[in-house]
Every structure is written in structure tokens, then in C-alpha cells.
N, C-alpha and C positions, 0 to 999 in steps of 0.2 A: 593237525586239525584241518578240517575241509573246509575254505570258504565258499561262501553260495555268492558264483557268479554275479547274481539281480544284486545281492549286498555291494558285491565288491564295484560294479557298473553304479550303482546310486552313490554310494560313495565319494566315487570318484567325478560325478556331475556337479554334488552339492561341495566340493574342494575347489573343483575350476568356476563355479560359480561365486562361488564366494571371492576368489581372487579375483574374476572380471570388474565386478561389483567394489570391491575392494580398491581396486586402480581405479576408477572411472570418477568416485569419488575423492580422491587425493590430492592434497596440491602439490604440484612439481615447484622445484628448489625457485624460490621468487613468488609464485603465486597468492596471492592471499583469498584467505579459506573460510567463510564465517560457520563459526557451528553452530550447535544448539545452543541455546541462550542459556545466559548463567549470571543475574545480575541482581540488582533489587527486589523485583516482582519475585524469583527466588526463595530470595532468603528473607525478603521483609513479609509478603504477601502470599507463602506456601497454603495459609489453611483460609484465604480470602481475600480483606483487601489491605489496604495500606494508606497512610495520609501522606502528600507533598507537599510543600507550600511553596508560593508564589512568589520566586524572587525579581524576576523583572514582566513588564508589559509594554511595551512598545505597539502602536497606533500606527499600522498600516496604510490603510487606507480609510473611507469616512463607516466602514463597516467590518472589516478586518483589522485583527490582533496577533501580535507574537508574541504568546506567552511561554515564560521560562521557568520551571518549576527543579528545584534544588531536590537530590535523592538525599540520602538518611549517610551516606559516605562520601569523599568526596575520591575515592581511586575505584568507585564502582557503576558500572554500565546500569539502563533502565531494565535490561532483561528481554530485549526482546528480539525473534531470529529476523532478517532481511522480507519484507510483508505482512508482518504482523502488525498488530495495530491493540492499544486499552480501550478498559471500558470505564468511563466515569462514571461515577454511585454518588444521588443523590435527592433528596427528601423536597419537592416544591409546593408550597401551595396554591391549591388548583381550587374552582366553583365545586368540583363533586368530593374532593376531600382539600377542604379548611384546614385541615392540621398536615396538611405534605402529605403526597404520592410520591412513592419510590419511582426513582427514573434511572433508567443505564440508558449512557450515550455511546457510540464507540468514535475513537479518535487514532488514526495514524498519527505517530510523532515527523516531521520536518527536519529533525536533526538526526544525524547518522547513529545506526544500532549501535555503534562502540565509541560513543559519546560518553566520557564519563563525569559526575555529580551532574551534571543537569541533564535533562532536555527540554525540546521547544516543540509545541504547535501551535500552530497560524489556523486560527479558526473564525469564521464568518458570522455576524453576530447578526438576530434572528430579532429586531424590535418589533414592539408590537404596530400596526396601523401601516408598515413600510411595505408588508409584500401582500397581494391580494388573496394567495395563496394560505396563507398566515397571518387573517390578522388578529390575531393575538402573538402575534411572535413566537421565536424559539421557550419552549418551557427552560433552556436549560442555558443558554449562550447568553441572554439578556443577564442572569446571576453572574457568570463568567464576565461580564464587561463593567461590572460593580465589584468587581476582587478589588482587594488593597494588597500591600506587598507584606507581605506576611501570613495571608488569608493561607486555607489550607483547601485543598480537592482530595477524595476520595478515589483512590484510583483500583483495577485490578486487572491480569490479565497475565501470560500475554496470550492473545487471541489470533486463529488466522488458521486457513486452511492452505495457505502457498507460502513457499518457501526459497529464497533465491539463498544458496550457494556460494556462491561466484561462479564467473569461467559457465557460465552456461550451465549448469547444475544448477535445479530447479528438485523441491519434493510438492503434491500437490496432496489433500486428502481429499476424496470425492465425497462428496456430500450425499447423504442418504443412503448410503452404501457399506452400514456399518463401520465406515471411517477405513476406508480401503486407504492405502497409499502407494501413490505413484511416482518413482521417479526418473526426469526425462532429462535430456543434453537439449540445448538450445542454442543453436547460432542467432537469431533473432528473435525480440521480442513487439511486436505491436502491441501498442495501449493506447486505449478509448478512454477520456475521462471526462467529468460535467463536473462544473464547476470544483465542489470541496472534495472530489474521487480523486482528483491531482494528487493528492497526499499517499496514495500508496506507489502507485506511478513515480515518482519523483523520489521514494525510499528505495526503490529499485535501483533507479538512474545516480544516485550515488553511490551505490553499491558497485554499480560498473566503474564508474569514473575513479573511484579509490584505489584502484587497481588499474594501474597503467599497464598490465599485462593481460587483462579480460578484456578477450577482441568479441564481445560479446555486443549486437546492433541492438538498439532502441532506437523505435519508430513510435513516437505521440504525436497524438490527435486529442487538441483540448477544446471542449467547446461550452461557449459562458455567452450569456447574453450580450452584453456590452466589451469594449475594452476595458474598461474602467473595472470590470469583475473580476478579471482575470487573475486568480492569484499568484502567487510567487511567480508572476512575471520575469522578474529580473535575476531571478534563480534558475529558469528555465532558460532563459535567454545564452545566459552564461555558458548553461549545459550545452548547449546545440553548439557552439564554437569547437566543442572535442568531436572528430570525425565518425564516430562511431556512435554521437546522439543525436538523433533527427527532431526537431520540432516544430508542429503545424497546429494554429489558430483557426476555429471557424466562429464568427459570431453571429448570432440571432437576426442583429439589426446593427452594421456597421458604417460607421460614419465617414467622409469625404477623405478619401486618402487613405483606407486603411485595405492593405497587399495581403491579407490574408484568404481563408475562405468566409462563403458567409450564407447561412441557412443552417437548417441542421443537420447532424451528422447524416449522410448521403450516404448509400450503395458507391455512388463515382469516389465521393472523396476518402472511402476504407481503399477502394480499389489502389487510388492516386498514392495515399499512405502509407497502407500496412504490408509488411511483406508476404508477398505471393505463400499460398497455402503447400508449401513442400515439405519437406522432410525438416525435422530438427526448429521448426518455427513455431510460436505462440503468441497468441493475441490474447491480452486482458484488458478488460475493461472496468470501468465501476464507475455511476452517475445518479442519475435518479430513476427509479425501475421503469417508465415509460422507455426513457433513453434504451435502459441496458437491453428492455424486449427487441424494441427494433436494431439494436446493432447487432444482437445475435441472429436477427432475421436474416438482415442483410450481408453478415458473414457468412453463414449458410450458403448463403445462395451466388457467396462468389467463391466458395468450394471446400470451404476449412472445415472438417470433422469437429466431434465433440473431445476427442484428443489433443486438439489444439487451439481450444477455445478455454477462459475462467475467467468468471465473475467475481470479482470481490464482494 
């Protein structure tokens, strides 16, 4: 039988392709590998959502919470891959509807994806009269800071168009783009965060740290009004001690003694930060869309493509 050249030529492209692709993805003997996610959202929440309930709350700070919410097993993970993040479902009564409007929040978890029966998030509660911006407070964090331990949340997901690996393996899905997927090797990542955007930033940063064999750099830049906002401080603090995680503070309005930066996030201080726009590097960011507009301005224009730029 004759084979046709062009077959045998394609063939043999989509073989070596597949093997490149194939290694590139793989962990070598020690490395640790996160996959697809395979946990409660899963199996409890396949056709929507699911309930957890509230086994601890712990009082942060005079407006931050770390709440801990128990899954349905106690040998099984939340389900979710390294940048994803839920979405909480729920009913509030509002002036235009008295009887509850549905609300989705979304929330990055704080505790690591292969955490198993519980996980944690640290979220910032929203009272009415406190912020000028809001005053009527959070629709949804004020009910969250009235939980009792027991109470239950509606949760569902898992949600997220970026994807950490480990080891610099990254998948991203481009938005708007029929859900293209891309994926890229990273020796460095920069992150931009405003205030409660730390929570996926910081899901990354222990994904590296888990792994005493991903020589993989994180460079943060966190910026929060006061010191006093900053959250998971002392988790972050921690992080920066391992050589391969960098951490940088800039606040709004900084008080007598404080060594950090201070204004908002600046063109100089991405420069100062984030690593140089070359080959194999990524900056993400995620804050309040003011913020996110101009830092993508200002990356731009100190030279990073749209290749090496994402929004959470």
C-alpha cells in the first residue's frame, strides 16, 4: 500500500508534538504536580451548588475575618485547581426587592488547594455608614459577620481562567475568545494586588513555597490604604523570608516610620518591582478596576505585551 508523503509528514509532527507537549508538562521524580481539580465542588456540586457550614470564625482584625467552613468528607479537597476561586449564592433583602435578590459573590480560598475537610477565607466585612464609597455596606459580608458556627453558605464553582501548575507551568483561557487556551513556562511571576485581590496572589505563592523544588520567582506589589488594612500581613511577611518570594507594601497615606512605598501603585514602583518584561515572565494583577485600568496602562508602557499580562 502507498503512503501519501503530506500523511506521513503530519503525522509525524502531531507525534513529536505531542511528546514536546507531553514532557513540558510532567513532573520529574520529586516535583510536585497540581492537576485538575477533583474534590467536593466535583462530586457534591456537579449539577450546581452545594451547602458548607461554618465551623470556625476567628476576628482578625476590627473589620476582617477567617472563616472556616467544613466539606461533606473529611479525606476530601474543596476542588479547586492553583487560581481559581467560588462563587457564594445568596438571597438578601434589598429596598427594590423586600423578599431577597439573588447575589453571587466570588471569593478566593486562603488555604491551600489540597487542603483537606476544610477550607479558609479571610474576607473583609463591608458595614453599612464605615466606607463613603458604600454606605450601605457590603450586601453580602455584613450577613457573613452575623454567621454562628453552624450556619450554612451556599457555595459553587470552581471558577478561574488561570491556572498554576507548579514549576512554572501556568494554563491561561483568554477571555472573549471562545475560551482559547493557552499554555506558557514561567520563570517569573509579578503580582499587583489592592487590597482583598491578595487572595489569589497569595494561592499562587503557596503553591510555589509547597514545593521546595519550584525555583519559580514571585515578585508582589500590595497596595491598601492604611497599614492597619493590609491583610494576611503576617502570612505574607512569612512568605518573603523564602528567597524566591519578594514582597513590597505601598500605602495611600503612611504614617511616621513606615519603610515601605507610599502613593499609588506608580509606573516607577512596577518598574522598581516587577520583573523586566523578557521571555518566560508574567505579571498579574487583581484590585479594584480603577487600579487594574492604570496598572495595565503602565505596564504597557514599560514594555510587557498582552502575553504577559492577566487580570484576574
Amino acid at each position: 500500500m502507498e503512503i501519501d508523503p503530506i500523511v506521513l509528514i503530519g503525522t509525524f509532527i502531531v507525534i513529536v508534538t505531542g511528546v514536546i507537549l507531553g514532557y513540558s508538562f510532567s513532573p520529574k521524580r520529586g516535583e510536585k504536580k497540581f492537576g485538575e481539580p477533583n474534590g467536593a465542588l466535583q462530586k457534591y456540586a456537579k449539577s450546581g451548588t452545594m451547602k458548607v457550614p461554618l465551623s470556625k470564625k476567628v476576628k482578625l482584625t476590627h473589620d476582617t475575618y477567617l472563616f472556616v467552613y467544613d466539606l461533606p468528607e473529611k479525606d476530601i479537597t474543596l476542588g479547586l485547581g492553583v487560581g481559581h476561586h467560588i462563587v457564594i449564592h445568596d438571597k438578601i433583602p434589598t429596598k427594590e426587592f423586600p423578599n431577597g435578590e439573588e447575589i453571587q459573590r466570588k471569593y478566593t480560598p486562603t488555604s491551600p488547594t489540597d487542603q483537606k475537610g476544610t477550607f479558609e477565607m479571610v474576607i473583609k466585612i463591608y458595614r453599612p455608614n464605615e466606607h463613603p464609597k458604600f454606605p450601605d455596606g457590603g450586601m453580602l459580608t455584613p450577613k457573613l459577620e452575623k454567621m454562628e458556627i453552624g450556619d450554612t453558605i451556599t457555595i459553587s464553582g470552581p471558577i478561574g481562567r488561570f491556572t498554576y501548575y507548579g514549576h512554572g507551568q501556568c494554563k491561561i483561557v483568554e477571555k472573549g475568545q471562545n475560551g482559547a487556551k493557552r499554555n506558557m513556562k514561567v520563570t517569573e511571576i509579578g503580582m499587583i494586588a489592592g487590597g482583598t485581590g491578595i487572595t489569589p496572589m497569595y494561592q499562587v505563592i503557596q503553591a510555589i513555597l509547597s514545593d521546595p523544588t519550584d525555583q519559580t520567582k514571585a515578585s508582589l506589589l500590595f497596595a491598601n490604604k492604611s497599614e492597619n488594612d493590609i491583610l494576611i500581613k503576617d502570612l505574607l511577611d512569612a512568605a518573603a523570608k523564602d528567597p524566591r518570594i519578594t514582597v513590597y507594601y505601598t500605602l495611600d497615606k503612611a504614617s511616621q516610620g513606615w519603610t515601605g512605598f507610599e502613593g499609588f501603585v506608580s509606573k516607577e514602583m512596577l518598574q522598581k518591582t516587577m520583573p523586566y518584561p523578557g521571555k518566560n515572565r508574567l505579571v498579574t494583577f487583581c484590585g479594584p478596576s480603577p487600579m487594574n485600568k492604570m496598572n495595565l496602562e503602565h505596564l504597557q508602557g514599560l514594555g510587557y505585551n498582552q502575553n504577559q499580562l492577566f487580570k484576574f
